[in-house]
mmCIF file as Biopython writes it, N, C-alpha, C and O atoms, coordinates in Angstrom:
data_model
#
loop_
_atom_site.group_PDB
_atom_site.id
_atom_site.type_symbol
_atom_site.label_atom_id
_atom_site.label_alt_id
_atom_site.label_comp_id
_atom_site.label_asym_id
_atom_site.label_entity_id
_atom_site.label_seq_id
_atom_site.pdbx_PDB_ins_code
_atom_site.Cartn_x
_atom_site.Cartn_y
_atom_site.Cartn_z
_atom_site.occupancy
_atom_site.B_iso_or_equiv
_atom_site.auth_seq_id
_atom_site.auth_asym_id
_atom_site.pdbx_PDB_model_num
ATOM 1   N N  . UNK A ? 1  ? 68.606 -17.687 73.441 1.0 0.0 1  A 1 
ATOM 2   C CA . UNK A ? 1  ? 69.584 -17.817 72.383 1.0 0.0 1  A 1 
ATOM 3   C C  . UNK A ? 1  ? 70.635 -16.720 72.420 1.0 0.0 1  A 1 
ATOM 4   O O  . UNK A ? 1  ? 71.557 -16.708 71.604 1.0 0.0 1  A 1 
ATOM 5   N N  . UNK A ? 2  ? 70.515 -15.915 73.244 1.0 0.0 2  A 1 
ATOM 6   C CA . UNK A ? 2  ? 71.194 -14.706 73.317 1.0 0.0 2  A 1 
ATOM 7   C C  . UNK A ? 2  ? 72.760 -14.856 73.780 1.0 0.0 2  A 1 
ATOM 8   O O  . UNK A ? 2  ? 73.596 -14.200 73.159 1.0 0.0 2  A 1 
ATOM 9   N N  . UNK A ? 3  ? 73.138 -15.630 74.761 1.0 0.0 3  A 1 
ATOM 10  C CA . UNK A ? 3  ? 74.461 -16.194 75.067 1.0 0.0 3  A 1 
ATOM 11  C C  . UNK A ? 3  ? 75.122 -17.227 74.438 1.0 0.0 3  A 1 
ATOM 12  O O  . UNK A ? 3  ? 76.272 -17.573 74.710 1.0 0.0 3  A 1 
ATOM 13  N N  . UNK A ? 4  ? 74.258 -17.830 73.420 1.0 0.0 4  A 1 
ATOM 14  C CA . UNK A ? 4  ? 74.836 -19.019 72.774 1.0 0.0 4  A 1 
ATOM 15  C C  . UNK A ? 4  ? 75.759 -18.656 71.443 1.0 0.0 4  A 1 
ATOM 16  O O  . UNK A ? 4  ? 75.531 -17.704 70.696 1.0 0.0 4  A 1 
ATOM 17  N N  . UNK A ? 5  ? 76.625 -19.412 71.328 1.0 0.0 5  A 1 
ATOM 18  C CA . UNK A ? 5  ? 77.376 -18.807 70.312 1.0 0.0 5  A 1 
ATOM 19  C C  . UNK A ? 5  ? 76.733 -19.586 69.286 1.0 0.0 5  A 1 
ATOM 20  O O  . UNK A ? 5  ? 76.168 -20.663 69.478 1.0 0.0 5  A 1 
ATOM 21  N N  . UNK A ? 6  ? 76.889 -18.781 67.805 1.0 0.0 6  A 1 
ATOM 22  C CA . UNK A ? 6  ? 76.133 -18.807 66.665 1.0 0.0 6  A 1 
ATOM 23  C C  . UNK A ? 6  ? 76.769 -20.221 66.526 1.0 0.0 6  A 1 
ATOM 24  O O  . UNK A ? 6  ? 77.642 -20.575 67.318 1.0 0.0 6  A 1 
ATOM 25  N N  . UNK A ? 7  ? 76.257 -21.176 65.343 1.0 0.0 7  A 1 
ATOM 26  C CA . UNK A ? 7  ? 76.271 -22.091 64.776 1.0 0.0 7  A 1 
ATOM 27  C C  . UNK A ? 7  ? 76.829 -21.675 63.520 1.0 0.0 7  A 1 
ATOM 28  O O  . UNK A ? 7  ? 76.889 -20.459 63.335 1.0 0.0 7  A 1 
ATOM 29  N N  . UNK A ? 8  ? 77.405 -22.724 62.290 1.0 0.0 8  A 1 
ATOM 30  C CA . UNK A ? 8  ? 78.116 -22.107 61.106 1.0 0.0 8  A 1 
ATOM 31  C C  . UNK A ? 8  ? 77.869 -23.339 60.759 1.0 0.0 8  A 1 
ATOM 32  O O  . UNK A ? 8  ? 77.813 -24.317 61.505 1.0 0.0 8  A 1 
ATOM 33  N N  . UNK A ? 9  ? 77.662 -23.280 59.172 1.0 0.0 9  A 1 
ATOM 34  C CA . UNK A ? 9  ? 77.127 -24.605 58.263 1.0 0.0 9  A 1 
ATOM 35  C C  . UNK A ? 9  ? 77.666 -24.227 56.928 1.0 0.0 9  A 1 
ATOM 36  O O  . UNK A ? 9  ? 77.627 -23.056 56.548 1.0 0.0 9  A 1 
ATOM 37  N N  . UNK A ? 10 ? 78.191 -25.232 56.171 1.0 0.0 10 A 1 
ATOM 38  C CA . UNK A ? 10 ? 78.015 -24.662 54.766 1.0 0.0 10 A 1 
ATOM 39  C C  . UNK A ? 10 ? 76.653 -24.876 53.839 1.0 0.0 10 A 1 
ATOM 40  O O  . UNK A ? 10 ? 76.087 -25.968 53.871 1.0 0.0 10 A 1 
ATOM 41  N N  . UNK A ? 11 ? 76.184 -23.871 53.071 1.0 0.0 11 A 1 
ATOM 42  C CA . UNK A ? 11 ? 75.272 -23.609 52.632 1.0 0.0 11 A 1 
ATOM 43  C C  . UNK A ? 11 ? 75.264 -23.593 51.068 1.0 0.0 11 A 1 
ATOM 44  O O  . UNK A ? 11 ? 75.777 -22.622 50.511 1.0 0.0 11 A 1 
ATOM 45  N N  . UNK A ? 12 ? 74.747 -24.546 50.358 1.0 0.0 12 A 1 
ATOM 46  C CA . UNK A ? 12 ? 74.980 -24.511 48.670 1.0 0.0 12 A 1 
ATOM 47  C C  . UNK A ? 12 ? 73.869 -24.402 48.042 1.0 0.0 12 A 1 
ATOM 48  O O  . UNK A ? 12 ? 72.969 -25.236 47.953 1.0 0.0 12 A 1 
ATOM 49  N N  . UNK A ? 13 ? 73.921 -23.575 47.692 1.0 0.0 13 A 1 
ATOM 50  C CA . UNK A ? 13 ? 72.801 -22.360 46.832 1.0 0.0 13 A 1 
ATOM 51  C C  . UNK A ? 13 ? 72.794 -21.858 45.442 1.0 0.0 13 A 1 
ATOM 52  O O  . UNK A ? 13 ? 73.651 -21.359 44.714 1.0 0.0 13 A 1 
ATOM 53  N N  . UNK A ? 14 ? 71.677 -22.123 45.329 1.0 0.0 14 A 1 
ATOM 54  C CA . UNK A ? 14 ? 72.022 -22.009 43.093 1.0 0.0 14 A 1 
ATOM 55  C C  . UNK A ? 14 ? 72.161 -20.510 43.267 1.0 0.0 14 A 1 
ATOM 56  O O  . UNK A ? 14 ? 71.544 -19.902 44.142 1.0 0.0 14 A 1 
ATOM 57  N N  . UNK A ? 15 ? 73.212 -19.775 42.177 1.0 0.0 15 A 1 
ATOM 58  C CA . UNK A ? 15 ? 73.570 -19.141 42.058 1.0 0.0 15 A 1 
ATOM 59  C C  . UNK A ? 15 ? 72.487 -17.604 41.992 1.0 0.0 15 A 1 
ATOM 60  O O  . UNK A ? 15 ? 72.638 -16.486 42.486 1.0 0.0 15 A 1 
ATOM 61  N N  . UNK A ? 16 ? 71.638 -18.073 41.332 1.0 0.0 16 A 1 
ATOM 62  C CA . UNK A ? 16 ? 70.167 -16.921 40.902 1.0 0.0 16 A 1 
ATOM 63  C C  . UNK A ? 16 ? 69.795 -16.775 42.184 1.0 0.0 16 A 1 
ATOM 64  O O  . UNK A ? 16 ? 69.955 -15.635 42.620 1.0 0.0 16 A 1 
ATOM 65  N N  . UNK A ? 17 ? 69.215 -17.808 43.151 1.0 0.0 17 A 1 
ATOM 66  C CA . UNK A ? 17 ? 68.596 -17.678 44.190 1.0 0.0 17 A 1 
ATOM 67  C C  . UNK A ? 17 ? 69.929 -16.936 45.287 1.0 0.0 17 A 1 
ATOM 68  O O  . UNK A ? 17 ? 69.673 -16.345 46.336 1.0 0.0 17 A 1 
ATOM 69  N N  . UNK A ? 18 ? 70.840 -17.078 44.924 1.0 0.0 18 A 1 
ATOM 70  C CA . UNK A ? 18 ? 72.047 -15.868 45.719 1.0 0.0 18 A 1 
ATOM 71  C C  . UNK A ? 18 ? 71.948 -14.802 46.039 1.0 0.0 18 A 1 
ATOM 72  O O  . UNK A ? 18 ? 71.938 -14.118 47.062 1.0 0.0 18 A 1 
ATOM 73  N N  . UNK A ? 19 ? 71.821 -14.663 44.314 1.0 0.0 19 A 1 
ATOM 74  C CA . UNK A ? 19 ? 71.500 -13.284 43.482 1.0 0.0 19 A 1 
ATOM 75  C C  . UNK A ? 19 ? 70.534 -12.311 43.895 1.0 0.0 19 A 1 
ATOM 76  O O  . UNK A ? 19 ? 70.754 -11.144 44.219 1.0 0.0 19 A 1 
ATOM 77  N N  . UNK A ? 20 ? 69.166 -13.067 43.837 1.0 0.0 20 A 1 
ATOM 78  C CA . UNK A ? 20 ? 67.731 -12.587 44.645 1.0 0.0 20 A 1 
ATOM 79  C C  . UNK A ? 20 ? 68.062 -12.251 46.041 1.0 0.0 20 A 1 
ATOM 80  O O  . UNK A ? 20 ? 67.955 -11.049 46.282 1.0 0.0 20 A 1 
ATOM 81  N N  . UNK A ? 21 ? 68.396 -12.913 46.918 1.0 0.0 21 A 1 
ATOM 82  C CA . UNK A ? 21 ? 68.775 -12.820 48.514 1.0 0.0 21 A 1 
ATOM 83  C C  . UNK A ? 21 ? 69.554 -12.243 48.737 1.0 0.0 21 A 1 
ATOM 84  O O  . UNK A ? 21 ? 69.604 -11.828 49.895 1.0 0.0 21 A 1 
ATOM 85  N N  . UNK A ? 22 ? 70.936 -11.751 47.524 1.0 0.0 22 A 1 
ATOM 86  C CA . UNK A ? 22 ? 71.438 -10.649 48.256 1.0 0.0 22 A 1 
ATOM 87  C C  . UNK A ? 22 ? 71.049 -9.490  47.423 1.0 0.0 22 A 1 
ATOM 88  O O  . UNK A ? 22 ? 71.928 -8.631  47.506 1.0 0.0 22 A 1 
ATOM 89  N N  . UNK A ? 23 ? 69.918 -9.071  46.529 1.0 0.0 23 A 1 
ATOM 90  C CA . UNK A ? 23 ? 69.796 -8.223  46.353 1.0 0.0 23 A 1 
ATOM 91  C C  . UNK A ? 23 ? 68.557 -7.332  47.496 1.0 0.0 23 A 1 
ATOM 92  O O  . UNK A ? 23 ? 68.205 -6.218  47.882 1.0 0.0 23 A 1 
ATOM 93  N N  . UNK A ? 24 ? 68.301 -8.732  47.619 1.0 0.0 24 A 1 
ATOM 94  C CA . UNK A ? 24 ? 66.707 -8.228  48.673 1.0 0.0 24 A 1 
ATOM 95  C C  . UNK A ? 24 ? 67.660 -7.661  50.077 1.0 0.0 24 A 1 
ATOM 96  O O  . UNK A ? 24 ? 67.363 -6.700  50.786 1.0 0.0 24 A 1 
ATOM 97  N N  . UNK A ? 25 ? 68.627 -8.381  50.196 1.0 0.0 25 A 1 
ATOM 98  C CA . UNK A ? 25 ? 69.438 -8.032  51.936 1.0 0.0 25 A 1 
ATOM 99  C C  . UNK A ? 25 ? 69.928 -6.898  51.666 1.0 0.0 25 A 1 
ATOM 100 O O  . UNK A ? 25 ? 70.007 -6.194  52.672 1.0 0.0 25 A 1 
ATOM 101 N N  . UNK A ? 26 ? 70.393 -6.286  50.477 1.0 0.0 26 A 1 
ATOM 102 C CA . UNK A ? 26 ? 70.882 -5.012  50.506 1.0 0.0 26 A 1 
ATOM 103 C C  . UNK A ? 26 ? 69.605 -3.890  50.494 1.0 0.0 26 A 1 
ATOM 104 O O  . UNK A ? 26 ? 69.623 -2.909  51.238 1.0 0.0 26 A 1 
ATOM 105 N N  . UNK A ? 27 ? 68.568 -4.150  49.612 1.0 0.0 27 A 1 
ATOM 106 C CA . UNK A ? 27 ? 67.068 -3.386  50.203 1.0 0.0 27 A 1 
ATOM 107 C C  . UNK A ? 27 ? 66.997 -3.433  51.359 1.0 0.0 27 A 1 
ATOM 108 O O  . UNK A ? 27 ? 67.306 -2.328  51.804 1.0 0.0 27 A 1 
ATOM 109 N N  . UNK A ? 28 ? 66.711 -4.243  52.272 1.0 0.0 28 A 1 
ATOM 110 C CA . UNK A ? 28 ? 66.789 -4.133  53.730 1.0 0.0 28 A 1 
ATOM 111 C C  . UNK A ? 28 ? 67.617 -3.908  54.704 1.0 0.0 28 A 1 
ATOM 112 O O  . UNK A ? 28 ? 67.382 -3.895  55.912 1.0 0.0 28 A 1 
ATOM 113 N N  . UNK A ? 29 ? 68.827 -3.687  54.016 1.0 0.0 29 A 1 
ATOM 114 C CA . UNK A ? 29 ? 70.283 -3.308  54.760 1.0 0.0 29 A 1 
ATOM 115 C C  . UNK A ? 29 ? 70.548 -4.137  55.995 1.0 0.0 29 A 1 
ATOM 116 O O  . UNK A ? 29 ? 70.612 -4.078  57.223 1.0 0.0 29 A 1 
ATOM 117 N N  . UNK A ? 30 ? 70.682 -5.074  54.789 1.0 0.0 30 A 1 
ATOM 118 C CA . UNK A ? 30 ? 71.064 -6.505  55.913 1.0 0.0 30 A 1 
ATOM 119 C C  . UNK A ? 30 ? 72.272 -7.048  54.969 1.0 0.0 30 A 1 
ATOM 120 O O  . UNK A ? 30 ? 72.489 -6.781  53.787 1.0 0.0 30 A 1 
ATOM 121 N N  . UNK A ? 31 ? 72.997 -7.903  55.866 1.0 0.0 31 A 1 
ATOM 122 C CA . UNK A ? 31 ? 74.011 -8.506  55.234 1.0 0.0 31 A 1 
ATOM 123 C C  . UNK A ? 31 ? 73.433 -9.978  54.543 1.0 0.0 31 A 1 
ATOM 124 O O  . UNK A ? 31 ? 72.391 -10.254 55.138 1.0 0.0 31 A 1 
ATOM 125 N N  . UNK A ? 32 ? 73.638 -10.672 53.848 1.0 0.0 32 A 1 
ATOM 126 C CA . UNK A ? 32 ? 72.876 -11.727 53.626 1.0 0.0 32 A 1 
ATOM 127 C C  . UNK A ? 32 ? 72.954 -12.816 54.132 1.0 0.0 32 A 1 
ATOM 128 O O  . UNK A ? 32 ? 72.143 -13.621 53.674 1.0 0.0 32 A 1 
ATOM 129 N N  . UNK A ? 33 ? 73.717 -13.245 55.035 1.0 0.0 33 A 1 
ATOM 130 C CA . UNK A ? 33 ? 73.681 -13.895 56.358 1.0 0.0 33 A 1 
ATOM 131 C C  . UNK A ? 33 ? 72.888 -13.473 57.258 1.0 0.0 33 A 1 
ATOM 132 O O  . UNK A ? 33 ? 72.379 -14.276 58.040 1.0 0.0 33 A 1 
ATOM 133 N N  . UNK A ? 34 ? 72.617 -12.100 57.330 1.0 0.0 34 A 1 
ATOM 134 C CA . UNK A ? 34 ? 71.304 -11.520 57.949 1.0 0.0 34 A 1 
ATOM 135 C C  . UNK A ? 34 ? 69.903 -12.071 57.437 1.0 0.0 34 A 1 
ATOM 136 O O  . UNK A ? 34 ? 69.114 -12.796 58.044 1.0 0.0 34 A 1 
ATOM 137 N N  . UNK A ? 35 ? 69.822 -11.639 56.405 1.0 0.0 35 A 1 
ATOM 138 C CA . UNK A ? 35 ? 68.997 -11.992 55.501 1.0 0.0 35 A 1 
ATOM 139 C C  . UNK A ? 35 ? 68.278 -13.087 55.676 1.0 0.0 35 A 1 
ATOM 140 O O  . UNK A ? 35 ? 67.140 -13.054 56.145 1.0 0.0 35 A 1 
ATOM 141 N N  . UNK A ? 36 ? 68.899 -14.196 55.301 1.0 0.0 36 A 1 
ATOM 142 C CA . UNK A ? 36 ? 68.709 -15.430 55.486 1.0 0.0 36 A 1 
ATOM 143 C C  . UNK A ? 36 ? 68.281 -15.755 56.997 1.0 0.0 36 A 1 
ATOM 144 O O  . UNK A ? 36 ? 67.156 -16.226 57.165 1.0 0.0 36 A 1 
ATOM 145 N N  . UNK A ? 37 ? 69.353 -15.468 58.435 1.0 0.0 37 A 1 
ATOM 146 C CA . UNK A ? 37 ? 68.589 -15.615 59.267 1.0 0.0 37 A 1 
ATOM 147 C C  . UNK A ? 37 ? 67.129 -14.844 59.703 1.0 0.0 37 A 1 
ATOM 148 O O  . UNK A ? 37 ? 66.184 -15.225 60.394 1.0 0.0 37 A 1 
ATOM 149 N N  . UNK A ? 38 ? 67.312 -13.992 59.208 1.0 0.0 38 A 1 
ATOM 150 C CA . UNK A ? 38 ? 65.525 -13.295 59.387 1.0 0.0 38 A 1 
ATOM 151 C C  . UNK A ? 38 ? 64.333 -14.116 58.472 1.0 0.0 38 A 1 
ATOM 152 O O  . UNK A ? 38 ? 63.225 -14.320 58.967 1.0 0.0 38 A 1 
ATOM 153 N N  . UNK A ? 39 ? 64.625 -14.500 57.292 1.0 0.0 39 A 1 
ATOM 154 C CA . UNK A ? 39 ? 63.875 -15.286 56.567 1.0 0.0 39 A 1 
ATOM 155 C C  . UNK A ? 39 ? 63.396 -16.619 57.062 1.0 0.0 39 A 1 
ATOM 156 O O  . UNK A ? 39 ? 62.327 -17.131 56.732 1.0 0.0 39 A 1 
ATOM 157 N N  . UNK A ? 40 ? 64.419 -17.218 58.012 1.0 0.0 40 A 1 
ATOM 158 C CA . UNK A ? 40 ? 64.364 -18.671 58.254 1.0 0.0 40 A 1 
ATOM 159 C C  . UNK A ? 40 ? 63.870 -18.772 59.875 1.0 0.0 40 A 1 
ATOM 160 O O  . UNK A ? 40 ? 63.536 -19.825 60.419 1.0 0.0 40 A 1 
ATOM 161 N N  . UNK A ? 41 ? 63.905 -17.166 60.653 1.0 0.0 41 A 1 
ATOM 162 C CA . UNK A ? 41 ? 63.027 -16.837 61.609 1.0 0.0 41 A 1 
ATOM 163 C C  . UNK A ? 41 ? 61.358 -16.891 61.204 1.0 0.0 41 A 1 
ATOM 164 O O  . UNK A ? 41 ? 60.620 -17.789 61.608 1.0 0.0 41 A 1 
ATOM 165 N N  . UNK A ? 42 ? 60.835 -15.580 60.190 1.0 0.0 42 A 1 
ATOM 166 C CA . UNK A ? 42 ? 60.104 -15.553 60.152 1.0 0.0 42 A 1 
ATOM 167 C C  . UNK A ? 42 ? 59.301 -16.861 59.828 1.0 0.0 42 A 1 
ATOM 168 O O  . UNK A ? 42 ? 58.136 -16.877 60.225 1.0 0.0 42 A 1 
ATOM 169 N N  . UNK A ? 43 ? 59.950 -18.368 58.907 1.0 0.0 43 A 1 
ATOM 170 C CA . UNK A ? 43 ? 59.723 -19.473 58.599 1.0 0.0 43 A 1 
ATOM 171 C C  . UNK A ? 43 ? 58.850 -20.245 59.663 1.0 0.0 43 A 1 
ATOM 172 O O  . UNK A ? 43 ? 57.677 -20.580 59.824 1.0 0.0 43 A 1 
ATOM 173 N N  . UNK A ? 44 ? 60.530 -20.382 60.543 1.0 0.0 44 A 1 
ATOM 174 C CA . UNK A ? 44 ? 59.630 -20.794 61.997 1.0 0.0 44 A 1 
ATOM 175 C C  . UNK A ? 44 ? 58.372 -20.152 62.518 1.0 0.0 44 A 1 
ATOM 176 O O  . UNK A ? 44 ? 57.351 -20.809 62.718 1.0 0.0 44 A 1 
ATOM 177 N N  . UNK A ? 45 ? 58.469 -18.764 62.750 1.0 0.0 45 A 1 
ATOM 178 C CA . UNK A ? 45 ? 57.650 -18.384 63.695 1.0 0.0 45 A 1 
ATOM 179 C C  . UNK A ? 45 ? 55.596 -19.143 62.765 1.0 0.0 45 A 1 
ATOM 180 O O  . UNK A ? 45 ? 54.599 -19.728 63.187 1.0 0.0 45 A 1 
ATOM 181 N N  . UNK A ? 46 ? 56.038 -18.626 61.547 1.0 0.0 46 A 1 
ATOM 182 C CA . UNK A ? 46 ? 54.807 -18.871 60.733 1.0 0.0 46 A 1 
ATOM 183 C C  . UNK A ? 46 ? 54.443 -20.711 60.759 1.0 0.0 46 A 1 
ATOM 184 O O  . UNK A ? 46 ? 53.322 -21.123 60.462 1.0 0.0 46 A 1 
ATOM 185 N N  . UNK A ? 47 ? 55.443 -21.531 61.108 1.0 0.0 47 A 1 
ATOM 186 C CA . UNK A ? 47 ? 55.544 -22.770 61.229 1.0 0.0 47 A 1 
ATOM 187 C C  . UNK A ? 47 ? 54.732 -22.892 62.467 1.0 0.0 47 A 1 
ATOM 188 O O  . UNK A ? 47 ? 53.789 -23.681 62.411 1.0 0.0 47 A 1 
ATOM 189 N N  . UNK A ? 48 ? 54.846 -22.530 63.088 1.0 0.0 48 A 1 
ATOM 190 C CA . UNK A ? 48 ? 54.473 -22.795 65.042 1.0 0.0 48 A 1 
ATOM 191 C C  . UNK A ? 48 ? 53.028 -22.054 64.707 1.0 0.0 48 A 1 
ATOM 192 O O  . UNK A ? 48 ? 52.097 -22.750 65.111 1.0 0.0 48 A 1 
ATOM 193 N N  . UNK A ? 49 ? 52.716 -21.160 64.246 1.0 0.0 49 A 1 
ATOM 194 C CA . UNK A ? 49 ? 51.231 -20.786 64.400 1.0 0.0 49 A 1 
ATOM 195 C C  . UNK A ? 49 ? 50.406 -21.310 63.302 1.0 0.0 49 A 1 
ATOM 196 O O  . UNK A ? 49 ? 49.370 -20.764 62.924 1.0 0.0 49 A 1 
ATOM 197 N N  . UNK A ? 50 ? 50.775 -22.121 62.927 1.0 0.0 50 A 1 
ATOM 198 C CA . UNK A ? 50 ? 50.045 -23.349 61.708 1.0 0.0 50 A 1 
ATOM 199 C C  . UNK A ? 50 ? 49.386 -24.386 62.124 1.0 0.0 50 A 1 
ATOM 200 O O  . UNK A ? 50 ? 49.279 -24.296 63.347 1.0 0.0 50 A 1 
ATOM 201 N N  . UNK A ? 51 ? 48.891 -25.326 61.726 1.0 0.0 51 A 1 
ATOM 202 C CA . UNK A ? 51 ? 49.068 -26.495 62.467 1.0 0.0 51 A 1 
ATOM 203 C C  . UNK A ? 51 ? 49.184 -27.529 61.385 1.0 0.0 51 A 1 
ATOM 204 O O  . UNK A ? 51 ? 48.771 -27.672 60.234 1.0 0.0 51 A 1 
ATOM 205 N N  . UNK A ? 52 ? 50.076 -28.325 62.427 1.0 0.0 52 A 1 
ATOM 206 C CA . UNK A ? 52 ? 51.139 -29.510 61.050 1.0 0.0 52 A 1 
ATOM 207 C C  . UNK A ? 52 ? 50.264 -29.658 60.213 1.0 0.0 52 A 1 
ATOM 208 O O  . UNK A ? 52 ? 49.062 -29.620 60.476 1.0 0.0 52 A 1 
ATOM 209 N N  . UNK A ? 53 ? 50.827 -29.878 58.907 1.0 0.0 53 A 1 
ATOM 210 C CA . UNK A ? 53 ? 50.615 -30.532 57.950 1.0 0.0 53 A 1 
ATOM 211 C C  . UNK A ? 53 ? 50.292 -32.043 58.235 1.0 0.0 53 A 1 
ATOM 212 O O  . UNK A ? 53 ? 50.895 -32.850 58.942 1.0 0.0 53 A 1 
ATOM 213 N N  . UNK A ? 54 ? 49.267 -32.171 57.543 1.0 0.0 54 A 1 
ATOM 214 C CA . UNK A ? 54 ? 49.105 -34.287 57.952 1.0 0.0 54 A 1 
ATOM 215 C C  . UNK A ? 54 ? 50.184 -34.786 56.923 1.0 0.0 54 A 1 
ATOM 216 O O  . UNK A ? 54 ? 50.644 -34.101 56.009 1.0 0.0 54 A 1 
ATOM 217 N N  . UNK A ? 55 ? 50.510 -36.073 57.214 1.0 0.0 55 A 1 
ATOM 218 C CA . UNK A ? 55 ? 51.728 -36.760 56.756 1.0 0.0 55 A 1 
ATOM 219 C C  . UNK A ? 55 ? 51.199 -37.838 55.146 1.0 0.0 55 A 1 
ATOM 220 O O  . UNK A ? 55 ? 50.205 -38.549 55.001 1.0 0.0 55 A 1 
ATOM 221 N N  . UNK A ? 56 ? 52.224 -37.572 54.275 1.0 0.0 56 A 1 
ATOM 222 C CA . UNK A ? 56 ? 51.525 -38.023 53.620 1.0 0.0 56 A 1 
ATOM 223 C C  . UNK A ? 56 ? 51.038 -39.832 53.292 1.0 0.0 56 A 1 
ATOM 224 O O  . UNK A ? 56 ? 50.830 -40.597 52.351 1.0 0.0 56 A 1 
ATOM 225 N N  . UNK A ? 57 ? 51.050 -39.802 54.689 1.0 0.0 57 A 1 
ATOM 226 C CA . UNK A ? 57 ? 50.493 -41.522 54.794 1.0 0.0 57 A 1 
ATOM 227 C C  . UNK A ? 57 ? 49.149 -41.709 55.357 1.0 0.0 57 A 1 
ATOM 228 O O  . UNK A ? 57 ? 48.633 -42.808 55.561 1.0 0.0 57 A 1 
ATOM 229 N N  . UNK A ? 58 ? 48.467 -40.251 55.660 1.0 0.0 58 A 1 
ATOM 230 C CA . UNK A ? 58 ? 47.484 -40.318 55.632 1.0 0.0 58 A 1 
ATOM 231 C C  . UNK A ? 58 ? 47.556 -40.377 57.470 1.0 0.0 58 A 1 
ATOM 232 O O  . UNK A ? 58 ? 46.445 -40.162 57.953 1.0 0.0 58 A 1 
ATOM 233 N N  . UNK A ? 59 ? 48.346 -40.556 58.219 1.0 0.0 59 A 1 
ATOM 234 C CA . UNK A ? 59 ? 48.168 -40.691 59.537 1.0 0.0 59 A 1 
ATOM 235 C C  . UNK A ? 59 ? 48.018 -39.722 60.214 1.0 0.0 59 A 1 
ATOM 236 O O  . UNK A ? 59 ? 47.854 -39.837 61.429 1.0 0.0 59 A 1 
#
């Protein structure tokens, strides 16, 4: 991922939950675009050492 150029999305976010994420990114001295991508890393990584969820159809 290192040569690829970043991706850009718009992102709509209740205002409180903003609030929280950029107060936590400034504790961690991150920008909150930082923030968020470290959060949605650690997501994945904890996703992959799980194992799926069963579906809720029972299959």
């Amino acid at each position: 991922m290192a040569g690829e150029p970043r991706k850009s999305f718009l992102l709509r976010i209740d205002p409180k939950l903003w609030s929280e994420v950029e107060a936590w990114a400034q504790e961690d001295l991150r920008s909150v675009n930082g923030q968020i991508e470290f959060l949605l890393k650690q997501a994945v990584a904890r996703r992959k050492n799980q194992a799926p969820p069963a579906d809720e159809s029972g299959n």
